[in-house]
C-alpha positions as a printed Julia matrix, in Angstrom:
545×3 Matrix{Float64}:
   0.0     0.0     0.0
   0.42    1.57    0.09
  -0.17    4.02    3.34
  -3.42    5.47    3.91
  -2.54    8.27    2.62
   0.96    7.28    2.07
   3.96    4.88    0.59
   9.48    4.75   -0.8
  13.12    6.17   -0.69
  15.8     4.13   -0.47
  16.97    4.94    3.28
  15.73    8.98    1.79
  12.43    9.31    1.74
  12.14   13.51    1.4
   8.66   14.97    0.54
   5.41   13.68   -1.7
   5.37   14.36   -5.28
   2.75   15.73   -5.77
   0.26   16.7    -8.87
   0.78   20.34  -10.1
  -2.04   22.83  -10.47
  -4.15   22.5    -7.42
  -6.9    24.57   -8.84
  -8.69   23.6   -11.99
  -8.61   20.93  -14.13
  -6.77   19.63  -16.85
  -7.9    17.84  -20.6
  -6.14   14.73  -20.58
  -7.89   12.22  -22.97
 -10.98   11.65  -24.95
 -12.45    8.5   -25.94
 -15.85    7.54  -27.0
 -17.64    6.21  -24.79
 -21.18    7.47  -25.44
 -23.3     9.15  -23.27
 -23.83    6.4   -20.72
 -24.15    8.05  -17.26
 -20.98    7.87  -15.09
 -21.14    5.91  -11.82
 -19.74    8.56   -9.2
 -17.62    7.64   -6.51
 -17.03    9.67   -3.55
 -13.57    8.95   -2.07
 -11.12   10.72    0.78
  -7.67    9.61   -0.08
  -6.03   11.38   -3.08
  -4.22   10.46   -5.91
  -0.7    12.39   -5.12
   0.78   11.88   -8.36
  -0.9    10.18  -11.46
   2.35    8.72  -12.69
   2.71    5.05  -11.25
   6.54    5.85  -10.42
   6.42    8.72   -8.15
   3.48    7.59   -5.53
   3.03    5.67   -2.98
  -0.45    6.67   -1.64
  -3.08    4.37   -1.54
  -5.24    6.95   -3.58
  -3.05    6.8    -6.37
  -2.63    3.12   -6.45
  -6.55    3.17   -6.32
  -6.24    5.01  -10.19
  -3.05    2.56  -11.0
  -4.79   -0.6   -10.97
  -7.57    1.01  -13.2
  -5.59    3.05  -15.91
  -2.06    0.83  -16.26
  -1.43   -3.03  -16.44
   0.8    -4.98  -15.08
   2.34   -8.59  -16.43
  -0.07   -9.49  -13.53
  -2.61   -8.9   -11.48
  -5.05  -10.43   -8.93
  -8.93  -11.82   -9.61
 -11.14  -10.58   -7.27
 -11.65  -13.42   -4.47
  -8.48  -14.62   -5.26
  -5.06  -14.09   -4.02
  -2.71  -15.65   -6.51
  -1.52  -13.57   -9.2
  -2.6   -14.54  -12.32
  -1.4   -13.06  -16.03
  -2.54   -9.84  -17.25
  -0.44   -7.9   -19.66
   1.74  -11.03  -19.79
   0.44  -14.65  -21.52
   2.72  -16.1   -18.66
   5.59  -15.58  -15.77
   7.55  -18.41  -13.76
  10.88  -18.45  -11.99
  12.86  -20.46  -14.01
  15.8   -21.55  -11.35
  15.09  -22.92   -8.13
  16.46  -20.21   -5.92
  13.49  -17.6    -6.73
  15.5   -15.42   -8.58
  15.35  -15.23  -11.84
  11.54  -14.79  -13.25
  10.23  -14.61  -16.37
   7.22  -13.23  -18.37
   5.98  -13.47  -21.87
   4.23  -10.64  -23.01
   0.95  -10.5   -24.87
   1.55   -9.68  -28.03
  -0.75   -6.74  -29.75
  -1.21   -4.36  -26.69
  -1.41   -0.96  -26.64
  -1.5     2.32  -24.56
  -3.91    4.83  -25.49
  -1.31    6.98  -26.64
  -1.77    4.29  -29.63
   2.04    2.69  -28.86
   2.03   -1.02  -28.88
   3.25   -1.91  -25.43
   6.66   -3.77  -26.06
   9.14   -5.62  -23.28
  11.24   -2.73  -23.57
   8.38   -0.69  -22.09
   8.1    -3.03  -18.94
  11.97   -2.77  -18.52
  12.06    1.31  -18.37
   8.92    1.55  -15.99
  11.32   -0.74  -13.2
  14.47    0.8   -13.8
  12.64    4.65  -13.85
  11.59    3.78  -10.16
  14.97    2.6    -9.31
  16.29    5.97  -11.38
  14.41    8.66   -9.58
  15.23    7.16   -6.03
  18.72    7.14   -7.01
  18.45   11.0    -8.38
  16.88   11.66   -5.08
  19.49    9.51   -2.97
  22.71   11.81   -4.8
  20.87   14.86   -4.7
  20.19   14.97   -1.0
  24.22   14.13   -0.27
  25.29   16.69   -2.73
  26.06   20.01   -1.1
  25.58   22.16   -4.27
  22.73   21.58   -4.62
  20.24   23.76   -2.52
  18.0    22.3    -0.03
  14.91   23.46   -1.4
  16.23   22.47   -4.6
  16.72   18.67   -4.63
  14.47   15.83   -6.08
  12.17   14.62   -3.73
  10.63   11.36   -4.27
   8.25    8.81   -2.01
   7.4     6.06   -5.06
   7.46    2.71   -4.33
  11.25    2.13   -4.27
  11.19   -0.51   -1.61
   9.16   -3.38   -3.87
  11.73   -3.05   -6.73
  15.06   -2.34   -4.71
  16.16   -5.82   -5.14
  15.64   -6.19   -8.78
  19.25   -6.48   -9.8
  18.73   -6.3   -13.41
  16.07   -6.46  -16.27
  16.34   -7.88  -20.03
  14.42   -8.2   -22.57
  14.86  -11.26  -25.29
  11.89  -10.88  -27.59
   8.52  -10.57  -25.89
  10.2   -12.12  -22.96
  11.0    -9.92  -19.92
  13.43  -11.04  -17.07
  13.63  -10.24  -14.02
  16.59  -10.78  -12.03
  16.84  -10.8    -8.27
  19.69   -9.83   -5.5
  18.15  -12.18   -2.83
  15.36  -15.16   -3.25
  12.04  -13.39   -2.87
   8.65  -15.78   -3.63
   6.45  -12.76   -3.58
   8.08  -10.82   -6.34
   4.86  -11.88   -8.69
   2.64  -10.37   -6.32
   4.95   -6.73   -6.47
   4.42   -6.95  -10.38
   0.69   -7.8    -9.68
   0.64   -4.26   -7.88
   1.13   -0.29   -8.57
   4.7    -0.63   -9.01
   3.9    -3.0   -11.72
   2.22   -0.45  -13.46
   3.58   -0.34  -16.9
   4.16    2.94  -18.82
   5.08    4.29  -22.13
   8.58    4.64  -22.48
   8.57    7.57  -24.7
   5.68    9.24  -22.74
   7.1     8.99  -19.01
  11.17   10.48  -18.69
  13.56    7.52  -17.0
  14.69   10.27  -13.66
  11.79   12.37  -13.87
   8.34   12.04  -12.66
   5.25   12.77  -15.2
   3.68   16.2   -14.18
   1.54   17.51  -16.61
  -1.94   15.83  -15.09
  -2.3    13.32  -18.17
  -2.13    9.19  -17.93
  -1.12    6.81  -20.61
  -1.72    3.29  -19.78
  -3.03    0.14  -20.77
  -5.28   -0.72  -18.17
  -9.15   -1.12  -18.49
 -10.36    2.29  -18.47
  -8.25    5.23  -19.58
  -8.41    8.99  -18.16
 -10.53   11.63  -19.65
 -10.49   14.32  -17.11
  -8.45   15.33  -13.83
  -8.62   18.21  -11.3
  -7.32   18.14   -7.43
  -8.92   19.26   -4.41
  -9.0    23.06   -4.43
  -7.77   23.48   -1.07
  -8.71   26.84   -0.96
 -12.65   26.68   -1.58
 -13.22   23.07   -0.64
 -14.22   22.01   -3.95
 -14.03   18.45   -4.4
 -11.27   17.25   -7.14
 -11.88   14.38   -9.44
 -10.78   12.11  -12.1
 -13.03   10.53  -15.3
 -12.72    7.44  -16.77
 -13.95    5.97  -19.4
 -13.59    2.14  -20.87
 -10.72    1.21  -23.0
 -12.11   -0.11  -25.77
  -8.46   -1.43  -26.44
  -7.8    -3.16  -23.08
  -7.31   -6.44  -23.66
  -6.04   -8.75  -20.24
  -7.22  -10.81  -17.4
 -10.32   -8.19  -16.51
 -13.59   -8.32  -18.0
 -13.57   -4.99  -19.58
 -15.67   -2.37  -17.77
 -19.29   -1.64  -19.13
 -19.6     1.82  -18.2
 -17.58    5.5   -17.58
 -16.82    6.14  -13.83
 -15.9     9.14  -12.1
 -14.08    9.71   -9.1
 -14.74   12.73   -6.57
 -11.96   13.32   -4.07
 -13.19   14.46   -0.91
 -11.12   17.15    1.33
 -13.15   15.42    4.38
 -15.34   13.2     5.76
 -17.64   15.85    6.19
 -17.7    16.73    2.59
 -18.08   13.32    1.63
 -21.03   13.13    4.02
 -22.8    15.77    2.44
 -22.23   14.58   -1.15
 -23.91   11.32   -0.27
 -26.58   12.83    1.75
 -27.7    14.63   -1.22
 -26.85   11.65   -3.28
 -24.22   13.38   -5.35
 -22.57   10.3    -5.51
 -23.67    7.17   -6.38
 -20.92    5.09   -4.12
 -19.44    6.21   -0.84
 -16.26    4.25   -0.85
 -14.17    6.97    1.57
 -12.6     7.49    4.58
 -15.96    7.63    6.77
 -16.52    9.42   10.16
 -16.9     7.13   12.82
 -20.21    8.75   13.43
 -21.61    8.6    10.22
 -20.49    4.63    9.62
 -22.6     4.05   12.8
 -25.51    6.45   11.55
 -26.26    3.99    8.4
 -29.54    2.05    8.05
 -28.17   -0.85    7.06
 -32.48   -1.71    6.76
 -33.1     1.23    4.04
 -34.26   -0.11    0.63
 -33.18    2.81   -1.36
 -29.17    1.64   -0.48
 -26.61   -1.24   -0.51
 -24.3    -1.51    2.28
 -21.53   -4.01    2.48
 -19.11   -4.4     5.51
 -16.05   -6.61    5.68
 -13.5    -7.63    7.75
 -10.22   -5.11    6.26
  -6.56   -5.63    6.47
  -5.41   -1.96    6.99
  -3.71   -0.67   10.21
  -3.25    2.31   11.79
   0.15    2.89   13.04
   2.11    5.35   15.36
   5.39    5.67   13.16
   8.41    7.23   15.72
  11.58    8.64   13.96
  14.96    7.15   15.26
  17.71    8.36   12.67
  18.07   11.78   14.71
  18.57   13.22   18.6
  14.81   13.43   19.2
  13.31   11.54   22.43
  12.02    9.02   20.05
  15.9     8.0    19.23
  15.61    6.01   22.86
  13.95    3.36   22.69
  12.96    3.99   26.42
  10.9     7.21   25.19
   9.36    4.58   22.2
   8.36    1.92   24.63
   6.39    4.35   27.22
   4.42    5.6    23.71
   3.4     1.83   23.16
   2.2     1.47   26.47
   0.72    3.84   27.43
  -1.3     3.33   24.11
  -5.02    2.35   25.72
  -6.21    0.42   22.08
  -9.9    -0.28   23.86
 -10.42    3.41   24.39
  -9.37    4.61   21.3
 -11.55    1.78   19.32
 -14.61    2.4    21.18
 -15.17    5.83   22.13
 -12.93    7.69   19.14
 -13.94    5.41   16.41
 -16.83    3.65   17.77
 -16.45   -0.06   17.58
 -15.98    0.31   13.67
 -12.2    -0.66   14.11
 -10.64   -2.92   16.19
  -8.26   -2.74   18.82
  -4.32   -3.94   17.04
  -1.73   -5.84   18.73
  -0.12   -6.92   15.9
   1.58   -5.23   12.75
   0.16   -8.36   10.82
  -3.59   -8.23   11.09
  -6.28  -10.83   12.01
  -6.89  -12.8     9.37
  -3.27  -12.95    7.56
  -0.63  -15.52    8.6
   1.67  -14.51   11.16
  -0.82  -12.81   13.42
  -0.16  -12.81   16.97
  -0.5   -10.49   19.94
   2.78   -9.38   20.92
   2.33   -5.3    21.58
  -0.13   -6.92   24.01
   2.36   -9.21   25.55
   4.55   -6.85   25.76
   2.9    -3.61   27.13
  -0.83   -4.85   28.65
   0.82   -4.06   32.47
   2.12   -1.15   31.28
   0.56    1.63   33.27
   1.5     5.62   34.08
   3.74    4.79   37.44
   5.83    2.44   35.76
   6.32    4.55   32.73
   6.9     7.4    34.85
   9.21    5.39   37.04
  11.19    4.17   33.79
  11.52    7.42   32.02
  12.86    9.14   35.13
  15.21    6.26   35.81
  16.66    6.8    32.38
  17.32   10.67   33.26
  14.31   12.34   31.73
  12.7    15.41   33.29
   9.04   14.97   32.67
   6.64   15.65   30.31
   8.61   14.87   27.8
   8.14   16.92   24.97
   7.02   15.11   21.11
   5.76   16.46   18.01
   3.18   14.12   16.32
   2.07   14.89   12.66
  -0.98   13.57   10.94
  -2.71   13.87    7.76
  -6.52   13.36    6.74
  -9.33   15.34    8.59
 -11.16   12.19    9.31
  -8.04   11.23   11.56
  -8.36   14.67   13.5
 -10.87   13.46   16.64
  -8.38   10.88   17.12
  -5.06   12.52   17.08
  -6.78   15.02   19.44
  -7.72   12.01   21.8
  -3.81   10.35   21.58
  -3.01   13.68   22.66
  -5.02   14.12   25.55
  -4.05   10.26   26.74
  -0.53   10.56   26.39
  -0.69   14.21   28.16
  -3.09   12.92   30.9
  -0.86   12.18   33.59
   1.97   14.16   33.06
   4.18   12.54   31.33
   4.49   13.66   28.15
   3.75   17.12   26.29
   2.42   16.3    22.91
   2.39   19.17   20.14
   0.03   18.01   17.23
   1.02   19.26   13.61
  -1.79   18.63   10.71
  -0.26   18.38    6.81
  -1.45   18.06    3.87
   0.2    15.04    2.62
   2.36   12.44    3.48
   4.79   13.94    1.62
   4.82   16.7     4.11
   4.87   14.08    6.8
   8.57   12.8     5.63
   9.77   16.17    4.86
   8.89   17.49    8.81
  10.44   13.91    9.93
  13.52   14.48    7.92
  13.92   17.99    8.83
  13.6    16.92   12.64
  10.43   19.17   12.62
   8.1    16.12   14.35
   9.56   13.06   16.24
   6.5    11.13   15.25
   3.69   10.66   13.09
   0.21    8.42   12.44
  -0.07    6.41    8.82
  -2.54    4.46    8.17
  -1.18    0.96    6.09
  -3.4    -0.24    3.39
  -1.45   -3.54    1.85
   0.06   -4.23   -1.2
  -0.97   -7.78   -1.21
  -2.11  -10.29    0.65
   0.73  -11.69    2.5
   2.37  -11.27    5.38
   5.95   -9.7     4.14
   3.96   -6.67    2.98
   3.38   -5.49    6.75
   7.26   -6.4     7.83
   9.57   -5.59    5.07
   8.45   -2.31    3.62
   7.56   -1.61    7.4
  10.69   -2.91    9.5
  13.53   -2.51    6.93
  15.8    -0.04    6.46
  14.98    1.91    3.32
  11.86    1.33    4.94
   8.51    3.1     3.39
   8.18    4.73    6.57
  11.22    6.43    6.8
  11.75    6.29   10.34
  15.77    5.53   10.07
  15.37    1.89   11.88
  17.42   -0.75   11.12
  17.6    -4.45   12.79
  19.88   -6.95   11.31
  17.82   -9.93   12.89
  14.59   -8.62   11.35
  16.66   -8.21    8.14
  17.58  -11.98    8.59
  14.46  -13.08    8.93
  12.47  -11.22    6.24
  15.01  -12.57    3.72
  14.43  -15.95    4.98
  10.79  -15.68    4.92
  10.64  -14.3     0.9
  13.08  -17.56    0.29
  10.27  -19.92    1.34
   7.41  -21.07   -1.74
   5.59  -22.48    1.37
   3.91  -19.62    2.69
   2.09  -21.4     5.56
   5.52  -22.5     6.84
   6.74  -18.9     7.93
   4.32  -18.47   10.37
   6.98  -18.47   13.46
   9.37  -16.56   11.71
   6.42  -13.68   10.86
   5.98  -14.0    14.76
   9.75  -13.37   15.67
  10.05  -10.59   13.93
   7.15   -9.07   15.51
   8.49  -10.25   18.26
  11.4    -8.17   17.76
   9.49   -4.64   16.55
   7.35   -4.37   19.51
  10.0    -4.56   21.42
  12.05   -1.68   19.63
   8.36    0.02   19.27
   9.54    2.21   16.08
   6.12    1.03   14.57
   3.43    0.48   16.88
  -0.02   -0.56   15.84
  -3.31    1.33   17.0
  -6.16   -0.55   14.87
  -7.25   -2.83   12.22
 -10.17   -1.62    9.94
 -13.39   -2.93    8.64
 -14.17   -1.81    5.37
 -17.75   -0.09    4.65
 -19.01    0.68    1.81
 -22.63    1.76    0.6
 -24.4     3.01   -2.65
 -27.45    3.48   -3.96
 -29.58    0.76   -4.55
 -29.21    0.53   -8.51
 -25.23    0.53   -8.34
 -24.12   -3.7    -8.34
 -20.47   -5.48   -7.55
 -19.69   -3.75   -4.21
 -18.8    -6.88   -3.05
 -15.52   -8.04   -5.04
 -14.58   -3.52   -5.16
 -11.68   -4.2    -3.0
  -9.8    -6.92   -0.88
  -6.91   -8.22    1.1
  -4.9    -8.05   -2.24
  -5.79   -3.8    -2.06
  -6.9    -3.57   -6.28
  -9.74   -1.3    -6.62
 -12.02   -2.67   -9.17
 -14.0    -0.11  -10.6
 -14.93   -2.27  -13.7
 -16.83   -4.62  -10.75
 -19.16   -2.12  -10.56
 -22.25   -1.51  -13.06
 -25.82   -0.14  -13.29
 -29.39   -1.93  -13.14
């Protein structure tokens, strides 16, 4: 995932790239595709950059899987990869390191380019490009702070791709280390593959247009205007070229990005959308009549967690792990769950949610007779002077009640003094985290597929995602042994070590799991198979009675 709103650098991770021209929107792409009504979806996380290399965000991995294909991708109610762009892929040795994909033959983008190998090659080595630009610009001195290449795309899947060739509509991938779920990273957003001549090799797209292969292609784009509220959005319409593993979309959709939950509230209230698929308000989730004819309303167990992400690469108090470990435990879970967010999430003790392999309950273990004495007893033992002063940053109005409440917990008995920073992206987030501006900050982790390694490695590492500046070399050990082993229900104990391991460092400490809600109105069909564990949004699921 991609994070909630946010996903990496390699060991740099310095501010969100983000879409220029906040105000207004821009032509991108016709197509005909009649004058079928649109299905409108109301949504609160953004698409921070439309180009597949340069993002991170789970809103922009939401566009991804609809405008770009990958060799792969996964069926709804499935979590194997299966082929999409490509006819087939395999690892052809038996260390897990060399794999291979035949394209189809015949595709094209809607720039009218027949996709070729070649074109799967540059969109790998352009993420591996930019996050090298960014990783010499930020160590050369000549270059002016405000100056250098910033980049937050998803750096960390591809990292260990040592090399790519092409021999005729074959691709190959070679790896640095064994790693079984390298299908399921070319089944995701950093799969996405572009056209070479349309998107530069160190250089992120910025001009607001897409060019993909993917089932629908983009007609229209605007952001959020941050300064009147209004809501930004993006059209699509079908591809009429799109030829892969989907069942090609039926109808246009159109995407309204939401500054708030409030917004988004008010939009389906006066049933301005046809699907509210956002970031709900606690409130409003609870408000539903899940009885009312006129709606559908579907709610599933989800596999994204909210995290408390501390900084350790610079002097702060969250550099001690001491500072880290009174955070988790003084963390009260229950409280948070049930009178912040209502009983629609539930309490986390584990990076690896309920439901995935690998789930345990070891921030519990660790910190359930934690209480305020012994923290205060601890801290003071280690030569603090209390409170302790933090900065915690945040993102996303819908997440404001409950930084407010974290606040007020962790202040409550004196022991820390918590100053709360809102941004506007996540971007922001690892630019004030960088800069030693906050010593902490809330994320929300929407996966990237579903398997365990996607909430350890881009997590726990040390060109982590995150970009908290933590590195373990047991964790390290163990995540490399784990992506070495085809037998996925075998790594179970090894999942659990390393868990084992973070809570006790407490650089990433979990708050919640989600459930996912979603409702429409009553004509709109295929809410059910919209979104899963594997984290594709499948617009073309959705259609019209």
């Amino acid at each position: 995932m991609r994070a909630i709103s946010a996903k990496g650098g390699i060991g740099i991770l310095l501010a969100g790239v983000l879409v220029v021209g906040a105000i207004g929107g821009w032509l991108v792409l016709r197509s005909d595709s009649g004058n079928e009504e649109p299905i409108v979806i109301g949504v609160t996380d953004r698409a921070e950059s439309l180009d597949p290399g340069a993002s991170y965000s789970a809103g922009s991995w939401d566009l991804y899987s609809n405008l770009f294909q990958g060799l792969l991708t996964l069926s709804s109610g499935s979590d194997t990869p299966v082929p999409d762009a490509a006819e087939s892929c395999e690892f052809t040795d038996n260390a897990y390191q060399v794999y291979r994909c035949t394209l189809r033959e015949g595709l094209r983008f809607s720039s009218g380019r027949e996709v070729s190998p070649e074109d799967v090659k540059h969109s790998i080595e352009r993420i591996q490009a930019m996050a090298q630009r960014a990783a010499n610009e930020a160590e050369d001195e000549s270059i002016p702070e405000a100056d250098r290449f910033a980049y937050s795309g998803p750096i960390s899947l591809v990292q260990g791709v040592e090399a790519v060739r092409t021999d005729g509509q074959d691709v190959i991938f070679e790896l640095a280390e064994p790693d079984v779920t390298f299908p399921y990273v070319l089944a995701g957003g950093a799969g996405s593959i572009v056209d070479r001549e349309e998107y530069p090799l160190e250089a992120p797209r910025e001009d607001g247009e897409a060019v993909g292969s993917g089932p629908y292609v983009l007609t229209d784009y605007a952001e959020v205007d941050e300064e009147t509220g209004t809501p930004g959005f993006a059209e699509l319409s079908p591809n009429p070229d799109y030829r892969g593993a989907v069942d090609g979309p039926r109808q246009p959709v159109t995407i309204r990005y939401y500054p708030g939950p409030a917004e988004l509230k008010e939009a389906w209230e006066k049933r301005e959308i046809d699907v509210n698929a956002g970031q709900m308000a606690a409130g409003d989730i609870v408000e539903v009549d899940r009885n009312d004819a006129g709606i559908r309303y579907e709610e599933t167990t989800g596999f994204s967690v909210r995290m408390l992400v501390n900084g350790v690469s610079g002097t702060g108090p969250t550099s001690d792990k001491a500072v880290r470990q009174a955070l988790a435990g003084l963390l009260d879970r229950d409280a948070i769950s049930s009178q912040v967010r209502l009983d629609t999430v539930e309490p986390a003790y584990s990076l690896i949610p309920v439901g995935v392999a690998g789930h345990g309950t070891p921030y519990y273990d660790l910190y359930s007779e934690s209480g305020p004495e012994a923290v205060r007893s601890s801290l003071r033992n280690e030569g603090y002077e209390l409170p302790v002063p933090l900065t915690f940053g945040y993102a996303g109005q819908v997440h404001a009640e409950e930084t407010a409440f974290i606040d007020q917990m962790l202040e409550a008995d004196g022991i820390f003094d918590i100053t709360v920073e809102e941004f506007q992206s996540f971007g922001d987030i690892f630019a004030a985290l960088q800069a030693g501006d906050i010593d902490s900050y809330f994320v929300g982790w929407r996966p990237d597929f579903s398997d365990p390694d996607t909430y350890t490695a881009p997590l726990l590492l040390e060109d982590s995602v995150l970009s908290h500046g933590y590195a373990n070399a047991r964790i390290a050990q163990l995540v490399a042994e784990t992506k070495g082993q085809p037998q996925r229900g075998s790594t179970t104990e090894l999942f659990r070590e390393i868990q084992a391991i973070a809570a006790e460092d407490a650089v990433v400490v979990p708050i919640w799991q989600d459930w996912q809600f979603t409702v429409a109105v009553r004509e709109i069909t295929g809410l059910t198979n919209l979104r899963d564990a594997g984290g594709i949004f499948r617009l073309w699921e959705l259609d019209r009675l």
